[in-house]
Biopython code that builds the backbone (N, CA, C, O; Angstrom):
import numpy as np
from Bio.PDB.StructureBuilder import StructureBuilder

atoms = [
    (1, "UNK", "N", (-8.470, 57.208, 18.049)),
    (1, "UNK", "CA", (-8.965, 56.666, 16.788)),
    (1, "UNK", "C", (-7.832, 55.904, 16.127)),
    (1, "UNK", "O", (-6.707, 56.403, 16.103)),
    (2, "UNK", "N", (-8.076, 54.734, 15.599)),
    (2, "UNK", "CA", (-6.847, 53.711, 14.836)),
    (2, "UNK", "C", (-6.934, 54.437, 13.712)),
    (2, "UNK", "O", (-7.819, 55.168, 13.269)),
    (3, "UNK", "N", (-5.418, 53.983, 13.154)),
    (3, "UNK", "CA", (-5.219, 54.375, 11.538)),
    (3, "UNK", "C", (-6.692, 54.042, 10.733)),
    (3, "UNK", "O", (-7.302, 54.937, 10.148)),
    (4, "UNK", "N", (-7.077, 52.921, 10.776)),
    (4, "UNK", "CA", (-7.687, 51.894, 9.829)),
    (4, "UNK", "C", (-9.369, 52.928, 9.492)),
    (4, "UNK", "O", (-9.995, 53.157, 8.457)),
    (5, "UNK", "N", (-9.631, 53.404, 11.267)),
    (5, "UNK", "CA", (-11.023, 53.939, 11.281)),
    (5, "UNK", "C", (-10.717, 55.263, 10.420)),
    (5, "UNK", "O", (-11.379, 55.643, 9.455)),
    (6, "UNK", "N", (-9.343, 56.020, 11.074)),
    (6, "UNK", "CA", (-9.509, 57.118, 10.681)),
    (6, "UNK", "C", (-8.874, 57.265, 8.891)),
    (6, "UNK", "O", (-8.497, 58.368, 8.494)),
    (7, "UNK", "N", (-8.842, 56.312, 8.171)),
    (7, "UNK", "CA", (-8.915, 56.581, 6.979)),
    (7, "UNK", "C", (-10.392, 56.312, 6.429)),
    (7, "UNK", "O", (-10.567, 56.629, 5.253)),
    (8, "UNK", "N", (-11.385, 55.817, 7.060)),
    (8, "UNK", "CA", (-12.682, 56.407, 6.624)),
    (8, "UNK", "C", (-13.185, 57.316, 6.564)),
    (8, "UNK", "O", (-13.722, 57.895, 5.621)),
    (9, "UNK", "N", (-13.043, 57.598, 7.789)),
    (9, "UNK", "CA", (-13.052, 59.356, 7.883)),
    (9, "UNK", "C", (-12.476, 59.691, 6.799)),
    (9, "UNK", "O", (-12.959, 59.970, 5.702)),
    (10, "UNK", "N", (-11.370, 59.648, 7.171)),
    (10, "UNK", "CA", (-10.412, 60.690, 6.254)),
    (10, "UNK", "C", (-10.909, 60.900, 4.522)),
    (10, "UNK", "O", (-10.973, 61.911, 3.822)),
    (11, "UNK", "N", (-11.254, 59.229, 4.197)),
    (11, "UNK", "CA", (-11.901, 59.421, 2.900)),
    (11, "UNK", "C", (-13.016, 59.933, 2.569)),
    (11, "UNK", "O", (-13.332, 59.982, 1.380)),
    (12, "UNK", "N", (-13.691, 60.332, 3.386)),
    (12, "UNK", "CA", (-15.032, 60.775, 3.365)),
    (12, "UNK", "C", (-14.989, 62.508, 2.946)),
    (12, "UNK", "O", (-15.443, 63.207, 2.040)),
    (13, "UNK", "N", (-14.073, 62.730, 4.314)),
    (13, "UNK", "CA", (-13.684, 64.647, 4.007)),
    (13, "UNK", "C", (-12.762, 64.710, 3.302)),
    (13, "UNK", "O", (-12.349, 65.835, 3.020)),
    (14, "UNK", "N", (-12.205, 63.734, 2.845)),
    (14, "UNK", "CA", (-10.968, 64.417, 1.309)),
    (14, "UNK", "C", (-11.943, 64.020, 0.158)),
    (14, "UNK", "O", (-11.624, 64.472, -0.941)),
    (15, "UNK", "N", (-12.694, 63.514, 0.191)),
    (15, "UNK", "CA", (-13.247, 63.202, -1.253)),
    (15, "UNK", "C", (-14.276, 64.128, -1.341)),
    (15, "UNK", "O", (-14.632, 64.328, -2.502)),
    (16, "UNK", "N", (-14.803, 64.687, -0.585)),
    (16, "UNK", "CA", (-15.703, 65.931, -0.706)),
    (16, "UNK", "C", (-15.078, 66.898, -0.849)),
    (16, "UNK", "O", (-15.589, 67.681, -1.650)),
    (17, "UNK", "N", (-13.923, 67.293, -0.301)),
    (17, "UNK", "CA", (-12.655, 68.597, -0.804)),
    (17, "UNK", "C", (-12.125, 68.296, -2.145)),
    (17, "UNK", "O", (-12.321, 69.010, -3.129)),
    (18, "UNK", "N", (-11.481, 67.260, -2.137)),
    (18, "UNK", "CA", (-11.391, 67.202, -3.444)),
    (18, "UNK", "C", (-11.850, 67.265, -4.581)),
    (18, "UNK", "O", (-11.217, 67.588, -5.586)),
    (19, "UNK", "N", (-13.431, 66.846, -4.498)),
    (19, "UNK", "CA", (-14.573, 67.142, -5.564)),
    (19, "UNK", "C", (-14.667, 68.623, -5.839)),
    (19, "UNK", "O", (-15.016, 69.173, -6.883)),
    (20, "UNK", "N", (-14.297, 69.145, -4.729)),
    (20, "UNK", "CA", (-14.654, 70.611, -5.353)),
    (20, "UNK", "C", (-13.634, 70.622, -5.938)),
    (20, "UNK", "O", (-13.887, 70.919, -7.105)),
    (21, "UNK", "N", (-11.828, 70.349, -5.691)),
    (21, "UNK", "CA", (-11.061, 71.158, -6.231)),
    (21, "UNK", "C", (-10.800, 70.464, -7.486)),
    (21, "UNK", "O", (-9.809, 70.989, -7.993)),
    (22, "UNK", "N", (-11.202, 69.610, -8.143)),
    (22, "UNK", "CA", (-10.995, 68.411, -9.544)),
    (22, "UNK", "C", (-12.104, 67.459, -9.544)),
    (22, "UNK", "O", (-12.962, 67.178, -8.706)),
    (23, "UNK", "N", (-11.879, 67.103, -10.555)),
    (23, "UNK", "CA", (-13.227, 66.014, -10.850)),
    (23, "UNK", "C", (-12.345, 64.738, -11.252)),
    (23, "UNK", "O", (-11.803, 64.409, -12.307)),
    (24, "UNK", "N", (-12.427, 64.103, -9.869)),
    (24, "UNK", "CA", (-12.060, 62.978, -9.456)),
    (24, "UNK", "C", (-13.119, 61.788, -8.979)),
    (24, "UNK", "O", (-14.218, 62.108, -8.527)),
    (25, "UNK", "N", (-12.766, 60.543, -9.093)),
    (25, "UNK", "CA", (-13.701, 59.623, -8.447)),
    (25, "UNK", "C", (-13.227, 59.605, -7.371)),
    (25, "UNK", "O", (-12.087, 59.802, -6.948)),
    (26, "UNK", "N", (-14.282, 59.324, -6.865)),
    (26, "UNK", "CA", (-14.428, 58.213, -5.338)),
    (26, "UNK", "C", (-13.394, 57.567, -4.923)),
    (26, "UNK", "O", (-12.687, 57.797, -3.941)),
    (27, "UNK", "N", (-13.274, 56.167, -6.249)),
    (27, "UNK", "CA", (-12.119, 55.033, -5.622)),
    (27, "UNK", "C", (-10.996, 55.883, -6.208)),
    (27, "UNK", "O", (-9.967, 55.272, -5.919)),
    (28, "UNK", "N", (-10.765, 56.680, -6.697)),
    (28, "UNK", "CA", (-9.153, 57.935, -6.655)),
    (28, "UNK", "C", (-9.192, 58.305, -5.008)),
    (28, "UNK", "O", (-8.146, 58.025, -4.424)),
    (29, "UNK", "N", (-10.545, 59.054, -3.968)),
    (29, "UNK", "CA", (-9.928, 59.571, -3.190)),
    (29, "UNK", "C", (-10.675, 58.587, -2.171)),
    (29, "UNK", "O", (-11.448, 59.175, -1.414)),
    (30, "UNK", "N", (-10.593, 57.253, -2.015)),
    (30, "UNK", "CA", (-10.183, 56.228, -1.344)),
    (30, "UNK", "C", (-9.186, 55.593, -1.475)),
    (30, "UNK", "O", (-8.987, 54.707, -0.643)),
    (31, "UNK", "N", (-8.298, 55.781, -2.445)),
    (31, "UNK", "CA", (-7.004, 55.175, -3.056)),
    (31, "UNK", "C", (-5.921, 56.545, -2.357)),
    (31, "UNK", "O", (-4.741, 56.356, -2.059)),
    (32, "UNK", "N", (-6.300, 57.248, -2.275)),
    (32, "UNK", "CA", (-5.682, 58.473, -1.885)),
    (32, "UNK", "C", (-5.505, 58.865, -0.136)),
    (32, "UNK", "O", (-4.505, 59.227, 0.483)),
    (33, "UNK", "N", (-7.004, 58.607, 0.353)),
    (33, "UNK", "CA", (-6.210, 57.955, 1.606)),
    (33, "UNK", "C", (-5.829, 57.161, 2.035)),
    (33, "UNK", "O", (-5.180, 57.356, 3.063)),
    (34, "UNK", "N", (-5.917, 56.365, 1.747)),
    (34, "UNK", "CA", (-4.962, 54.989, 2.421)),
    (34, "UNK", "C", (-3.666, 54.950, 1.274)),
    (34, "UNK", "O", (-3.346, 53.846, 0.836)),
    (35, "UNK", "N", (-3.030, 56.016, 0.864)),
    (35, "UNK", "CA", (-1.819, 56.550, 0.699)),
    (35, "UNK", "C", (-1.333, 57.384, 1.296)),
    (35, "UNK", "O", (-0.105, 57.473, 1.285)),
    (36, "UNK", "N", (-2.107, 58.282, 2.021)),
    (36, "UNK", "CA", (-1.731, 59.560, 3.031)),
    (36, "UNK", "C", (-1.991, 58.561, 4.412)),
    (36, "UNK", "O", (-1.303, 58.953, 5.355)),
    (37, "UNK", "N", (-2.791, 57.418, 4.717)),
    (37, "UNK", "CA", (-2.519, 56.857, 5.560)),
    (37, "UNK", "C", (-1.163, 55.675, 5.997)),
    (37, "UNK", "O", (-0.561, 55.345, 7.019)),
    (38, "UNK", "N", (-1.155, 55.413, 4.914)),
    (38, "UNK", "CA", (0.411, 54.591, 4.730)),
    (38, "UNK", "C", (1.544, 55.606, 4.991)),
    (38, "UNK", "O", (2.550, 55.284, 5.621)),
    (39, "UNK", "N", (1.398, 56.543, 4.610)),
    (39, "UNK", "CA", (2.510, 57.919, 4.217)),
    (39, "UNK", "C", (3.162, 57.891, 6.423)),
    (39, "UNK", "O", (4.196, 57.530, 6.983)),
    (40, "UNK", "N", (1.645, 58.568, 6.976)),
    (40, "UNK", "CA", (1.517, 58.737, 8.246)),
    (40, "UNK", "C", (2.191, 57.697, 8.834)),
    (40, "UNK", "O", (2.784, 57.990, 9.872)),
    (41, "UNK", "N", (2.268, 56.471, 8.426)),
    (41, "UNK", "CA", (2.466, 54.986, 9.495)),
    (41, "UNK", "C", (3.775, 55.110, 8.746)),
    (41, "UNK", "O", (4.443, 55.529, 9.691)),
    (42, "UNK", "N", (4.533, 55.058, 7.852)),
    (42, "UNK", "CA", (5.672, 54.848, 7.327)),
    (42, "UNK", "C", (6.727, 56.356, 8.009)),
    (42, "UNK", "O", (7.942, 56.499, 7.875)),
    (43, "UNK", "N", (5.779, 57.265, 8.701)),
    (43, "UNK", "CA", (7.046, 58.464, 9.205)),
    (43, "UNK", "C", (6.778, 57.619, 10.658)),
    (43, "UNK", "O", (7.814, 57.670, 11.322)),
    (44, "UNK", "N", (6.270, 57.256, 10.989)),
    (44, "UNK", "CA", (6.422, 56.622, 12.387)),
    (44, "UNK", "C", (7.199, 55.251, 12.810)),
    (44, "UNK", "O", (7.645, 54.839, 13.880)),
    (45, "UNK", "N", (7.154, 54.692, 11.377)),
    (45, "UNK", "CA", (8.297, 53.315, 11.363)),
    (45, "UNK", "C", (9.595, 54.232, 11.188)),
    (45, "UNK", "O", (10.665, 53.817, 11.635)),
    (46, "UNK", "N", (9.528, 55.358, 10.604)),
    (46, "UNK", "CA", (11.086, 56.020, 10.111)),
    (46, "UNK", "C", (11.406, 56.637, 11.381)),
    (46, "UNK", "O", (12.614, 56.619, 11.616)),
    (47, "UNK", "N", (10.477, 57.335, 12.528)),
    (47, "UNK", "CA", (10.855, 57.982, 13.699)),
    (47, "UNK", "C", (11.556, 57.058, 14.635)),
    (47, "UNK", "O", (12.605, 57.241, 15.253)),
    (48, "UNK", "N", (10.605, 55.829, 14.607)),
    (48, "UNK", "CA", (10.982, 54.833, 15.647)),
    (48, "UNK", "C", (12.687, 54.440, 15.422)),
    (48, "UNK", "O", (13.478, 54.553, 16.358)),
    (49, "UNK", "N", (13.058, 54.029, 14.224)),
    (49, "UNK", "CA", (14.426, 54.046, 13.073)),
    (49, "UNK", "C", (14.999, 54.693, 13.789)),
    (49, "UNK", "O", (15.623, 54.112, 14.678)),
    (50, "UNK", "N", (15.041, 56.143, 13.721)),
    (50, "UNK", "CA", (15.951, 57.040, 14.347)),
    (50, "UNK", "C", (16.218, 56.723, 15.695)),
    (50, "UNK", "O", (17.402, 56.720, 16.034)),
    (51, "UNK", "N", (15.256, 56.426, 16.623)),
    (51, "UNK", "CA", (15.428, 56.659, 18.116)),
    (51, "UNK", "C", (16.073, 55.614, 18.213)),
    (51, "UNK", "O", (17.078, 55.668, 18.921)),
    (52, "UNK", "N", (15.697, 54.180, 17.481)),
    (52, "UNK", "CA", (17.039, 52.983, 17.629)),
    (52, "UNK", "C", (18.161, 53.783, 17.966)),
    (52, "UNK", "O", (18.663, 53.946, 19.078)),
    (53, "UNK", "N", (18.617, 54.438, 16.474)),
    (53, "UNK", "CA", (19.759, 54.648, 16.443)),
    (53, "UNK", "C", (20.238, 55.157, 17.411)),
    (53, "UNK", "O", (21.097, 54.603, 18.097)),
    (54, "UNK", "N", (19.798, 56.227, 17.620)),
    (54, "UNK", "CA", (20.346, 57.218, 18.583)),
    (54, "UNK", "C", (20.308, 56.647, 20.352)),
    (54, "UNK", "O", (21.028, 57.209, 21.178)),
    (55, "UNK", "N", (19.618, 55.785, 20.649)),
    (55, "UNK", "CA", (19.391, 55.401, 21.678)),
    (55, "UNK", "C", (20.018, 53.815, 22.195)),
    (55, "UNK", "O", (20.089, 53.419, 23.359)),
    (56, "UNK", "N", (20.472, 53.007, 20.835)),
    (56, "UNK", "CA", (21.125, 51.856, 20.715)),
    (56, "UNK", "C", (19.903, 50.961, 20.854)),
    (56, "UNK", "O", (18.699, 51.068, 20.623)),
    (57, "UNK", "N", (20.970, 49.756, 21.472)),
    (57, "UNK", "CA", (19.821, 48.185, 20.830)),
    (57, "UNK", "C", (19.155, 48.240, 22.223)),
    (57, "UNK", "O", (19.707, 47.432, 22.970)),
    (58, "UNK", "N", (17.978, 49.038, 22.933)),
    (58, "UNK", "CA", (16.984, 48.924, 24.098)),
    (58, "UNK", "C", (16.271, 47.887, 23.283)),
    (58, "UNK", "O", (16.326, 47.848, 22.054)),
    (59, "UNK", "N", (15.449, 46.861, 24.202)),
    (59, "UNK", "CA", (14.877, 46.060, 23.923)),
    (59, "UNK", "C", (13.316, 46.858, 23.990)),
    (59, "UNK", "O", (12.423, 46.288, 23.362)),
    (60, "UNK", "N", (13.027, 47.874, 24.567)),
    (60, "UNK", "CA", (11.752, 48.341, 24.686)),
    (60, "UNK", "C", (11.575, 49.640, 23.268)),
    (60, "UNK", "O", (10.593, 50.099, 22.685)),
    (61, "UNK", "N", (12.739, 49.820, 23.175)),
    (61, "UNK", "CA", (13.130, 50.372, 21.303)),
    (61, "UNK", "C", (12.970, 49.892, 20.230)),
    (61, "UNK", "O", (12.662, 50.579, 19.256)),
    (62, "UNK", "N", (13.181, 48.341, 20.170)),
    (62, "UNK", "CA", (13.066, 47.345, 19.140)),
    (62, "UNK", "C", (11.149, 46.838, 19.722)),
    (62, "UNK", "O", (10.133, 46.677, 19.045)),
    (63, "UNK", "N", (11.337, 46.754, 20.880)),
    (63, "UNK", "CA", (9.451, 46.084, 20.449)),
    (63, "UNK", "C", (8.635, 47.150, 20.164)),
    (63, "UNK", "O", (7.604, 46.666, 19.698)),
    (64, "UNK", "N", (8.544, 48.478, 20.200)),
    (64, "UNK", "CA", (7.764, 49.402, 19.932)),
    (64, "UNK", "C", (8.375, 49.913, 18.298)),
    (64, "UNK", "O", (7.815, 50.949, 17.939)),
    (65, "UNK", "N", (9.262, 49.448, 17.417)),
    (65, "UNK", "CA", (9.763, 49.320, 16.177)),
    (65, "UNK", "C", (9.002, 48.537, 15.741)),
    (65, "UNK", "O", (8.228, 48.886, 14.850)),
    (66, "UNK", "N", (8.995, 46.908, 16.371)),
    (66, "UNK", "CA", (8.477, 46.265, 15.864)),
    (66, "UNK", "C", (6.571, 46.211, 15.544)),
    (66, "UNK", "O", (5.968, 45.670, 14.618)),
    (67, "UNK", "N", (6.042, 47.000, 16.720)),
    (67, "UNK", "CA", (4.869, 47.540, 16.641)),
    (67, "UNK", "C", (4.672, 47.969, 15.776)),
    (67, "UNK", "O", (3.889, 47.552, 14.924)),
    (68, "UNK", "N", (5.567, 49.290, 15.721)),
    (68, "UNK", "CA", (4.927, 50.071, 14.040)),
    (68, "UNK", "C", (5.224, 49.898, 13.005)),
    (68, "UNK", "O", (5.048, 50.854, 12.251)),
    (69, "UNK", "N", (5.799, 48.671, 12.432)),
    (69, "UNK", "CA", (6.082, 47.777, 11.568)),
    (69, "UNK", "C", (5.326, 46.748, 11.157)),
    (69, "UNK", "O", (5.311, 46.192, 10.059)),
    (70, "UNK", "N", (4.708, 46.540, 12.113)),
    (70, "UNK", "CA", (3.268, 45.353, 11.862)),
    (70, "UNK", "C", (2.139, 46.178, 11.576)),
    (70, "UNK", "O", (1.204, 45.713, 10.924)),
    (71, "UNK", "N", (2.129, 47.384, 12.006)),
    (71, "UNK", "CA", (0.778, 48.547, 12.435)),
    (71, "UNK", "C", (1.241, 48.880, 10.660)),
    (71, "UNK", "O", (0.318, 48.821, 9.848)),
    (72, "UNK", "N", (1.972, 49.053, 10.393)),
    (72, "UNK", "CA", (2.522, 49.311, 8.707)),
    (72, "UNK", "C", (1.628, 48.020, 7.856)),
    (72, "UNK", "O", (0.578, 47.978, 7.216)),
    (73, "UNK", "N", (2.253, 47.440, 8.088)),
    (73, "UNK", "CA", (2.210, 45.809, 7.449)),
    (73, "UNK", "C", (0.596, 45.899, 7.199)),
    (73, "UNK", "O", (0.183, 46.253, 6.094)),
    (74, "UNK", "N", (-0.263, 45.584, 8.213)),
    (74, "UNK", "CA", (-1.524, 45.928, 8.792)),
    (74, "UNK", "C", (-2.125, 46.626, 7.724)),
    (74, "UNK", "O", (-2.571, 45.998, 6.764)),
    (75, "UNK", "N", (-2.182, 47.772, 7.780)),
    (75, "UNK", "CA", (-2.652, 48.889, 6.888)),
    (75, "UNK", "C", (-2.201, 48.813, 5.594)),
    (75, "UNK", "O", (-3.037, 49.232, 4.793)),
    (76, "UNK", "N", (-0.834, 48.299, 4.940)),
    (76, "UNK", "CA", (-0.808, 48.226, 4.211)),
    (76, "UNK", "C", (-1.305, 46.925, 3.419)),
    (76, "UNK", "O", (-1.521, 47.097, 2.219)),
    (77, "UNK", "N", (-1.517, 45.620, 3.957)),
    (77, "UNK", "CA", (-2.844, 44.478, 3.530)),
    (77, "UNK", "C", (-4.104, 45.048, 3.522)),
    (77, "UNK", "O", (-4.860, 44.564, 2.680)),
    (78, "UNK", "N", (-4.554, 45.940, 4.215)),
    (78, "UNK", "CA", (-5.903, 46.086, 4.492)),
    (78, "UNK", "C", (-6.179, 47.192, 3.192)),
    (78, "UNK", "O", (-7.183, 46.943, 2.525)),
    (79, "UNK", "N", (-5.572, 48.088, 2.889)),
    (79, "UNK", "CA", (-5.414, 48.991, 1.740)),
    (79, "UNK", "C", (-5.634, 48.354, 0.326)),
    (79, "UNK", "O", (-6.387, 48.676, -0.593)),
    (80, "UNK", "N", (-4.748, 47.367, 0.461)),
    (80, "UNK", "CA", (-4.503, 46.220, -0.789)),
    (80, "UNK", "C", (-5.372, 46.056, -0.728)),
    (80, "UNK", "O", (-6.000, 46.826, -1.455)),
    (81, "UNK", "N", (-6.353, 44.968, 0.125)),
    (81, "UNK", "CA", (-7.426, 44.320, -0.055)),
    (81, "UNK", "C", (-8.805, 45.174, -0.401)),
    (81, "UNK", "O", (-9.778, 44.615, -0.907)),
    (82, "UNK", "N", (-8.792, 46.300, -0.142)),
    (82, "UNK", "CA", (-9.954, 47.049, -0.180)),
    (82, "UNK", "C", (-10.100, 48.023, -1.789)),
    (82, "UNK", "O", (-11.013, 48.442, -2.500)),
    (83, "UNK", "N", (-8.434, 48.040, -1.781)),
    (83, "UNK", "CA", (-8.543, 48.562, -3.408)),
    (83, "UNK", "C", (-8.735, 47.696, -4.177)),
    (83, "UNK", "O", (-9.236, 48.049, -5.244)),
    (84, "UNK", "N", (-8.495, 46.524, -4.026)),
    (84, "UNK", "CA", (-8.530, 44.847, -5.574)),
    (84, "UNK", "C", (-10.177, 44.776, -4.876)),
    (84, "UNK", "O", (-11.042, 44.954, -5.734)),
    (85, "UNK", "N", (-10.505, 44.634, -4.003)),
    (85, "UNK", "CA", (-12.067, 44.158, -3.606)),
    (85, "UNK", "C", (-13.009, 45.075, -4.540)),
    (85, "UNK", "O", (-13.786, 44.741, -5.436)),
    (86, "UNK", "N", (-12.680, 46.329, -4.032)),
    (86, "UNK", "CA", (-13.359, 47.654, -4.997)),
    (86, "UNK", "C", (-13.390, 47.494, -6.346)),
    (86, "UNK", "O", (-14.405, 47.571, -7.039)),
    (87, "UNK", "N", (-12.058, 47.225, -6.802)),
    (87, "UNK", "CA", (-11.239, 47.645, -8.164)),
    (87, "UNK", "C", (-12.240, 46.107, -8.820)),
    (87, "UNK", "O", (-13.092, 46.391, -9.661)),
    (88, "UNK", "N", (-12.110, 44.625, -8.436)),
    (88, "UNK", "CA", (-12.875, 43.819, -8.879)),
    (88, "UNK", "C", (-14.483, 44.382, -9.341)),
    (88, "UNK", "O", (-14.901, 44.201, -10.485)),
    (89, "UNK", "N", (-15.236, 45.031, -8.351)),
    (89, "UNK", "CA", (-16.830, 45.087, -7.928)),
    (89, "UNK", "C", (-16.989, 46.244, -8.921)),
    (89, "UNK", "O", (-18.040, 46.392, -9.543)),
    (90, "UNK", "N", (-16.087, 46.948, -9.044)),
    (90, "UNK", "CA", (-16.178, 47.991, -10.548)),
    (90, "UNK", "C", (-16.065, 47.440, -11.622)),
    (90, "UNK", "O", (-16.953, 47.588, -12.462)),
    (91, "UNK", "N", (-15.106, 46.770, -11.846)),
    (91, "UNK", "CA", (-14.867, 45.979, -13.220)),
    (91, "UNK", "C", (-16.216, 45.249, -13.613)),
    (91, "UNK", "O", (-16.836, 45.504, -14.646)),
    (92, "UNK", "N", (-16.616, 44.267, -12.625)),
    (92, "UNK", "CA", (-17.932, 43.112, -12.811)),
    (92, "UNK", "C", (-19.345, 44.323, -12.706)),
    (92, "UNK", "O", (-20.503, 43.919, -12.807)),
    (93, "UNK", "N", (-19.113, 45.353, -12.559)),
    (93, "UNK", "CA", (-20.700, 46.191, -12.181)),
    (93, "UNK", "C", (-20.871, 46.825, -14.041)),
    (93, "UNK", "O", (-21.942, 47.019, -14.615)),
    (94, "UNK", "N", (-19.331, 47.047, -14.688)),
    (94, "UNK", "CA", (-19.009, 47.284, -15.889)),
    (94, "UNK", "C", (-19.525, 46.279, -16.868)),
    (94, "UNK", "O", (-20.269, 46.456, -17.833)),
    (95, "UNK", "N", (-18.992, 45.228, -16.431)),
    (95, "UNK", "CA", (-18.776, 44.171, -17.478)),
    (95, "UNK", "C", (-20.369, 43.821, -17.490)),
    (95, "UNK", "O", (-20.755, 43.263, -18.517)),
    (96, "UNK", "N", (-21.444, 44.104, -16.375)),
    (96, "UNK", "CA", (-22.897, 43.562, -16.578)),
    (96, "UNK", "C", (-23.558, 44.731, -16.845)),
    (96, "UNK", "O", (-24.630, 44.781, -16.242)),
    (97, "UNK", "N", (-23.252, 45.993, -17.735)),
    (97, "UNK", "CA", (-23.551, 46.840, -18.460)),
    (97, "UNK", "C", (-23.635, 46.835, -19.293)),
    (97, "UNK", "O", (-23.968, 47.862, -19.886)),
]
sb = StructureBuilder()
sb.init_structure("model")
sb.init_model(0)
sb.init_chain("A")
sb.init_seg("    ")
for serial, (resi, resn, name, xyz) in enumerate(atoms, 1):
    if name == "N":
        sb.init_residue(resn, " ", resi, " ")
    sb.init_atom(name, np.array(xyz, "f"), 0.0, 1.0, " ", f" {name:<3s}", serial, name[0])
structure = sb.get_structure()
């Protein structure tokens, strides 16, 4: 499963856990995973970091860095875009109230 799918998921069963444990919205625990999904992709740009180090300049070290650096990048546009897309379609569903 990709990051991208499994923060649907993910928002689906944290926002039903979470409802029980606080009274939170929706776009809180869609905003919430694709922060625990960024969180996940940002220890894997930091793992990859380490093994540079420790392993020096491999060229098959730096392109699999560079992977999870774009796989970052990635998720973190797609996050953006889905919270301002949302965050807009709330505002205008408001404003024609």
């Amino acid at each position: 499963m990709t990051e991208a799918s499994s923060v649907s998921t993910s928002a689906s069963v944290e926002s039903g856990e979470k409802a029980n444990r606080r009274s939170g919205s929706w776009f809180e625990a869609m905003a919430s995973a694709w922060g625990e999904a960024l969180n996940r992709q940002a220890d894997k740009v930091i793992d990859r970091t380490n093994n540079l180090s420790e392993s020096g300049d491999q060229p098959s070290d730096i392109a699999l860095l560079s992977a999870e650096t774009f796989r970052f990048q990635y998720l973190s546009n797609a996050s953006h875009t889905s919270l301002v897309s949302t965050g807009t379609a709330l505002d205008t569903l408001a404003r024609k109230q």
